[in-house]
C-alpha positions in Angstrom: 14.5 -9.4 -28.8 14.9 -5.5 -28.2 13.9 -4.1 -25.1 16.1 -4.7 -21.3 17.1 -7.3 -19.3 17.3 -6.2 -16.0 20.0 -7.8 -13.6 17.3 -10.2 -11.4 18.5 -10.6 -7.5 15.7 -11.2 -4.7 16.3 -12.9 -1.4 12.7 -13.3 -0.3 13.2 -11.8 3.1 11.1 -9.0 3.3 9.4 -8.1 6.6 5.9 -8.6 6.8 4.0 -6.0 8.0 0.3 -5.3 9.1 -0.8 -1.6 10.0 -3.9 -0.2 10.9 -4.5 3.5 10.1 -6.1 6.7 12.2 -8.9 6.8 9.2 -9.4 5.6 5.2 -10.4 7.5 2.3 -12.3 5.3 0.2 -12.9 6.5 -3.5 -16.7 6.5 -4.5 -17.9 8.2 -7.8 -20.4 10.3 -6.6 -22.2 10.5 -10.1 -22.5 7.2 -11.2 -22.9 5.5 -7.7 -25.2 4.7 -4.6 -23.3 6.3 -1.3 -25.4 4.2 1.0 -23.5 6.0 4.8 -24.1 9.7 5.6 -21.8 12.0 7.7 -21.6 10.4 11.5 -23.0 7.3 10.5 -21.3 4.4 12.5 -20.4 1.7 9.9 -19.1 -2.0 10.6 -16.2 -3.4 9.0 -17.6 -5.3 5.8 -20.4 -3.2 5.7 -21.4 -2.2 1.7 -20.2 1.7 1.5 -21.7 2.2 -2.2 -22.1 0.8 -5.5 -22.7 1.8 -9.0 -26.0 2.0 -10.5 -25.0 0.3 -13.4 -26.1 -3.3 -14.0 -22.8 -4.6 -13.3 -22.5 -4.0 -10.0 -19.1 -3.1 -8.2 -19.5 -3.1 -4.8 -16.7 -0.8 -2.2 -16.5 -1.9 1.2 -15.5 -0.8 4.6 -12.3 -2.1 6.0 -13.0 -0.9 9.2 -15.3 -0.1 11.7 -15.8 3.6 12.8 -17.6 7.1 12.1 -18.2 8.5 8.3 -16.4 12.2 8.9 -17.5 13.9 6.0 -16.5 13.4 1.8 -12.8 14.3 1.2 -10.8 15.0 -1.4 -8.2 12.9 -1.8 -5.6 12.2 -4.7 -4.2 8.8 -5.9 -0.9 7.9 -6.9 -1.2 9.6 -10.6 -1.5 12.9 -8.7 -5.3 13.0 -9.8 -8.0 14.6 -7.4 -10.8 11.9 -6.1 -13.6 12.4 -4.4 -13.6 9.8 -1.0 -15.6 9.1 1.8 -13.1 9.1 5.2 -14.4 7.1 8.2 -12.6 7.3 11.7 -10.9 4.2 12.8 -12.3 3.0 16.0 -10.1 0.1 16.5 -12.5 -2.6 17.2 -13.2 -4.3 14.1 -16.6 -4.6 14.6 -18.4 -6.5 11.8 -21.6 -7.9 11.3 -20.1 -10.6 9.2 -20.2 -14.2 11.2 -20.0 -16.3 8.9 -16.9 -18.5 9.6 -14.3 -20.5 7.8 -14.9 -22.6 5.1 -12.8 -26.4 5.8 -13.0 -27.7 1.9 -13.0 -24.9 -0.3 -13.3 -27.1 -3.2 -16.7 -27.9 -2.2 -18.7 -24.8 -4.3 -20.1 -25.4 -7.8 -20.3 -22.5 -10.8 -23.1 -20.5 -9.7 -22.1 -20.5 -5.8 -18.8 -19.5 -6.8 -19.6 -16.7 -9.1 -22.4 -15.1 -6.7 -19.8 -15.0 -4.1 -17.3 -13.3 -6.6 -20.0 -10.7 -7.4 -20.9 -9.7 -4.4 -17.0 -9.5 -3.1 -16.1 -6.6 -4.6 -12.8 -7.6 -5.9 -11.3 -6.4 -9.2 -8.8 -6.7 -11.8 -7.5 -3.6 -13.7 -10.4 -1.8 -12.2 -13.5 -4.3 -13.0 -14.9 -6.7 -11.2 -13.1 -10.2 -11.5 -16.6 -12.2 -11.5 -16.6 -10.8 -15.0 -13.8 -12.7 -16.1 -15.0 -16.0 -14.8 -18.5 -15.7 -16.1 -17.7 -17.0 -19.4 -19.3 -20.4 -20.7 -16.3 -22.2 -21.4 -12.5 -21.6 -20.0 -10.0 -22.9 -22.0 -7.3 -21.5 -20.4 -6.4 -19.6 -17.2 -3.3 -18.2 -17.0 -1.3 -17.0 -13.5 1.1 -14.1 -14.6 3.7 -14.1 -11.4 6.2 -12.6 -13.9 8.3 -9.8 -12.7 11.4 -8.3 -14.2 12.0 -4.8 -12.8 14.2 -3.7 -10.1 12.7 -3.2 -6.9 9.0 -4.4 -8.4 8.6 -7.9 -6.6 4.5 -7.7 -5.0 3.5 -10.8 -7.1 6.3 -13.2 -6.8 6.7 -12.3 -2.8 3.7 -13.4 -1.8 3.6 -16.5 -3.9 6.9 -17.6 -2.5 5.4 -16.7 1.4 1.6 -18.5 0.5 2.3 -20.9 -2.4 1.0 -23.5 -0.7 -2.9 -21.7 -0.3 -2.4 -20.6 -3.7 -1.6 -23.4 -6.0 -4.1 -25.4 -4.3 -7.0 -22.1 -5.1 -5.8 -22.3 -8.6 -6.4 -26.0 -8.5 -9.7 -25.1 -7.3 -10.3 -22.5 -9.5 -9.3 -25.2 -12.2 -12.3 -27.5 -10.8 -14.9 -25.3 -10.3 -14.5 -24.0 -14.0 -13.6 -27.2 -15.8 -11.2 -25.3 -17.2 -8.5 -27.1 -19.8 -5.5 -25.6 -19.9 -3.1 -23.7 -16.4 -0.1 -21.8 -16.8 1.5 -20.3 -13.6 3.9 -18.3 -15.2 7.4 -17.2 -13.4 10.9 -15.5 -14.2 13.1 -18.2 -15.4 15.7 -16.0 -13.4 13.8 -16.5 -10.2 15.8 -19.9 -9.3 14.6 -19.3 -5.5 10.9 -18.7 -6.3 10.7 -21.4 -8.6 12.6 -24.3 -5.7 9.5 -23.1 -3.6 6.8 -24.1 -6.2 8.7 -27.3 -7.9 8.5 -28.4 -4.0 4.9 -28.6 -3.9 3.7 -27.9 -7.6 4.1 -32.0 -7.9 0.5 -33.0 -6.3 -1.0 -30.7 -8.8 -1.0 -32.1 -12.0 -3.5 -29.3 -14.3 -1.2 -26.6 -13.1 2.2 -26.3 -15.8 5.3 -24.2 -14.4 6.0 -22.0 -17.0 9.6 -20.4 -17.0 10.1 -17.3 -19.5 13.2 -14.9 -19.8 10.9 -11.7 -21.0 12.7 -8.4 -21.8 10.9 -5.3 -20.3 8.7 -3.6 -21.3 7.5 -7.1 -22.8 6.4 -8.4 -19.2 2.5 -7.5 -20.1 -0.1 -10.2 -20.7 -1.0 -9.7 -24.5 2.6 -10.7 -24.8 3.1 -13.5 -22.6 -0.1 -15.0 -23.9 0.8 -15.2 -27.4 4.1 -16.6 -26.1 2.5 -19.2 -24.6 0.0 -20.2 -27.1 0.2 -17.7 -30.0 -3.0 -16.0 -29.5 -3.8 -12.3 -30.0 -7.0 -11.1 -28.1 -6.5 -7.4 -28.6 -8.0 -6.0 -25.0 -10.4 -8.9 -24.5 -9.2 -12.5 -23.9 -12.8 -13.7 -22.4 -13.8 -13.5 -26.3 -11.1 -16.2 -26.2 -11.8 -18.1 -23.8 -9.1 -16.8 -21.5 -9.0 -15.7 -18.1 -5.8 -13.9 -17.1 -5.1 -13.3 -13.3 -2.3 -12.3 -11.1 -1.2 -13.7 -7.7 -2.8 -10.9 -6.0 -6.2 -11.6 -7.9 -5.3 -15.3 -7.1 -4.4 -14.5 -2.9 -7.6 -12.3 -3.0 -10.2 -15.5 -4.1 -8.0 -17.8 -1.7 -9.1 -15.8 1.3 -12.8 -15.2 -0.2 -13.5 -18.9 -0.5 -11.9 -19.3 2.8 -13.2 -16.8 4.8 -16.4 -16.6 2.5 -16.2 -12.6 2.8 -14.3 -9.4 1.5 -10.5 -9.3 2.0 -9.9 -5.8 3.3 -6.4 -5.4 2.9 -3.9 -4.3 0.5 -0.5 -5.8 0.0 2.4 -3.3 -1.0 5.7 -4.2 -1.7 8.3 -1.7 -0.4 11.7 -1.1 -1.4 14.9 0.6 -2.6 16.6 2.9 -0.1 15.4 1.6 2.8 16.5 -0.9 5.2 15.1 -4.3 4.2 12.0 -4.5 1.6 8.9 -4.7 3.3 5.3 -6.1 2.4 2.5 -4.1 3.6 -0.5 -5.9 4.8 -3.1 -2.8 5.3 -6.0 -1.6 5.0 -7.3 0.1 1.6 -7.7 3.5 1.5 -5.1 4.6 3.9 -3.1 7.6 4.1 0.2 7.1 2.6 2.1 9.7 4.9 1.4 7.4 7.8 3.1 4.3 6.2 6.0 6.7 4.9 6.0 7.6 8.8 5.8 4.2 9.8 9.1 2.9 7.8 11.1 5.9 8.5 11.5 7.3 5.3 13.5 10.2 5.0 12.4 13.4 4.3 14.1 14.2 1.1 13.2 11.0 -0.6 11.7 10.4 -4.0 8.9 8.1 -3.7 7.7 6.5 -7.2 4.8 4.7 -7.7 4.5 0.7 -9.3 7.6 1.2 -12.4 10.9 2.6 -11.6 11.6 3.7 -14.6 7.6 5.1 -15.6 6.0 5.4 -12.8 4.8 8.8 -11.3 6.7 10.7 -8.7 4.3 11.0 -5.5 3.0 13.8 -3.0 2.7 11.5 0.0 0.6 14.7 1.9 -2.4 14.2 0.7 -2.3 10.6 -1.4 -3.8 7.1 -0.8 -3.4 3.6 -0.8 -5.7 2.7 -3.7 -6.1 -0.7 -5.7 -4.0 0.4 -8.0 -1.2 0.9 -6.4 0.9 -2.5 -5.7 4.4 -0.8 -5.1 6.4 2.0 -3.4 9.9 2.5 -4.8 11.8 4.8 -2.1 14.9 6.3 -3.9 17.5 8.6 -2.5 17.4 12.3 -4.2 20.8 12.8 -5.8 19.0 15.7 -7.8 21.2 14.3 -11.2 22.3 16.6 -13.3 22.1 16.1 -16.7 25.4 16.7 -19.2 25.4 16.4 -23.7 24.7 13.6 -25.3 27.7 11.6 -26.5 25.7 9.6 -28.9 26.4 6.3 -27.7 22.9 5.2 -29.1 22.5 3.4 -26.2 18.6 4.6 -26.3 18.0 3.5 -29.2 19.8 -0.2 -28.8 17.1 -0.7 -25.9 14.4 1.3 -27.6 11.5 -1.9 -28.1 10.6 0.6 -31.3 14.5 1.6 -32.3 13.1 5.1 -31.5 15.8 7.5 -31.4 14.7 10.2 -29.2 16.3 13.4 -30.7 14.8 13.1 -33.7 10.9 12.0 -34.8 11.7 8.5 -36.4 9.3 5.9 -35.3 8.4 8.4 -32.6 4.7 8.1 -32.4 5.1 4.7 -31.7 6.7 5.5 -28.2 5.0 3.9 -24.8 6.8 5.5 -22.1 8.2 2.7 -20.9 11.5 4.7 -19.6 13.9 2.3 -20.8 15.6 5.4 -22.6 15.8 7.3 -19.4 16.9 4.5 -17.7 19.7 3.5 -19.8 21.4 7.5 -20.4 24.8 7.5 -19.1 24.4 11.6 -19.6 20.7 11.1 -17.4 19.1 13.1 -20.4 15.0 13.1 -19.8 14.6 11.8 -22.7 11.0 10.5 -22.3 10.1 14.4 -21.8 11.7 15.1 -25.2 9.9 13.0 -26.7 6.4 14.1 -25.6 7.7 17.5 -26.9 8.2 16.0 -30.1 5.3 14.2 -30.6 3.2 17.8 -29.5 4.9 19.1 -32.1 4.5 17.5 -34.5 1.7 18.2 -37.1 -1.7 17.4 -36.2 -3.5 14.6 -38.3 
């Protein structure tokens, strides 16, 4: 297989943190929604913010209680400009919610279940997961906890802290549906992770441990599911009778059938020049320039978003914690210089498409995956040069 195999070391002790911010900036589309708070409105924690007008609905949630102070523009972690609605934190977590915890949480049927999805806001890849389980008949539910790249490790951290409420939600998840067939699927690399699940994984007998030894940037689900049971579904799995979720997705039911409401948090796996790796526990929509504050990070750092080696360089200033954004990569700022190449083809050994990237073969099959850049000894931008390629090249 081409692509990288990345060196895997974790340790699984990253502080847990919880943080609370000054104010959020939630992210509302103002042309396809229903903004139900005005400016100085006082709003509980839980209370419905807005939703769309669509049919589907997708409901956004306070996760605190507080003032609305006016709508804000904001930007996410791609840099782009969003429009948000900031409320004032008042510290008191006042909610109107009182409806308690739920002992046997295998004790909802279909319908019950999927109502309380709907109206709980949460997503995957930006739609609403109620979707994914609303499908007549579930053949197979697959966990993805797979994670290859340095310094990436959201997923597989909090499975290895909560694998005990989560294996037993996905065994509930596997009741509720009737579905057939579970994969919890894991680096085969992670031997620590994987002594924490074999240690309770035993009383669950629909759930099957899957181990896989995935070269990036092959760690995506279309992948991994025709791996596992040579199926291509091509953007859709429901339309084959797949659900795919990750443990976030998986943590984020846990607490609703729990807690039977919203959970208002974000987890955020911090790491790279820093300390110790940290997991963030807070509250969505908050300013990032308080959490760099709050860990210390130096001034001159370069803080990248989700992917080392793709993701997008941030302006903490003015940026939030959206649902999109899982981790912060904090790297010291050598300011590399780049030198000639000396055509070691190293680029194109790794290259998943044998793309060389001074020339245009196979170039317009390129994914920016940054394995290229990555893998450089002359640390040549070479995923920039191939962009200018590709816009030169002659239009179709």
């Amino acid at each position: 297989m081409r692509g990288y195999n990345f060196k895997y070391n974790i340790l699984y002790d990253s502080e847990i943190l919880e943080y609370k911010p000054t104010e959020v900036y939630l992210e509302v589309d103002y042309n396809h929604s229903i903004i139900i708070p005005k400016k100085n409105d006082y709003i509980y924690k839980g209370a419905i913010i807005a939703h769309n007008k669509g049919e589907i609905k997708n409901y956004t949630y306070s996760p605190i209680s507080g003032n609305v102070i006016d709508t804000i523009d904001k930007t996410n972690e791609e840099g782009n400009i969003i429009k948000c609605l900031a409320i004032e934190n008042d510290y008191k977590e006042n909610s109107k919610e009182r409806k308690g915890i739920k002992e046997n949480i295998y004790d909802y049927d279909k319908n019950s279940f999927i109502e309380l999805l709907r109206e709980s806001g949460i997503k995957r890849e930006n739609n609403p997961i109620y979707l994914d389980y609303s499908i007549s008949n579930i053949n197979y539910l697959v966990i993805n906890a797979y994670e290859c790249l340095p310094y990436v490790k959201l997923n597989s951290s909090i499975l290895y802290i909560y694998v005990k409420e989560l294996l037993k939600t996905i065994d509930v998840l596997i009741d509720i549906n009737k579905i057939n067939t579970c994969y919890l699927v894991v680096n085969a690399n992670d031997k620590l992770l994987i002594d924490k699940i074999e240690s309770y994984i035993a009383t669950y007998i629909n759930i099957k441990l899957v181990k896989m030894n995935i070269n990036y940037p092959f760690d995506n689900n279309e992948y991994i599911i025709k791996e596992l049971i040579n199926i291509d579904y091509h953007n859709n799995p429901g339309s084959k009778g797949i659900v795919i979720n990750d443990v976030v997705n998986i943590y984020n039911i846990y607490h609703l059938l729990k807690h039977r409401k919203t959970f208002n948090y974000n987890f955020l796996y911090v790491d790279g020049n820093i300390n110790k790796p940290k997991l963030l526990k807070i509250k969505k929509g908050t300013p990032l320039i308080e959490l760099i504050n709050l860990l210390h990070i130096k001034d001159n750092s370069v803080i990248i978003a989700n992917n080392p080696l793709n993701g997008p360089h941030i302006d903490v200033d003015n940026t939030i914690v959206t649902d999109s954004l899982n981790n912060l990569i904090i790297l010291e700022n050598n300011n590399d210089i780049s030198s000639s190449c000396i055509n070691c083809g190293k680029c194109i050994k790794y290259c998943p498409y044998n793309i060389y990237p001074l020339s245009n073969k196979n170039i317009n099959k390129c994914t920016e995956c940054g394995l290229c850049n990555y893998i450089c000894p002359s640390r040549i931008d070479l995923c920039n040069k191939i962009k200018e390629i590709i816009n030169e090249l002659p239009k179709e």
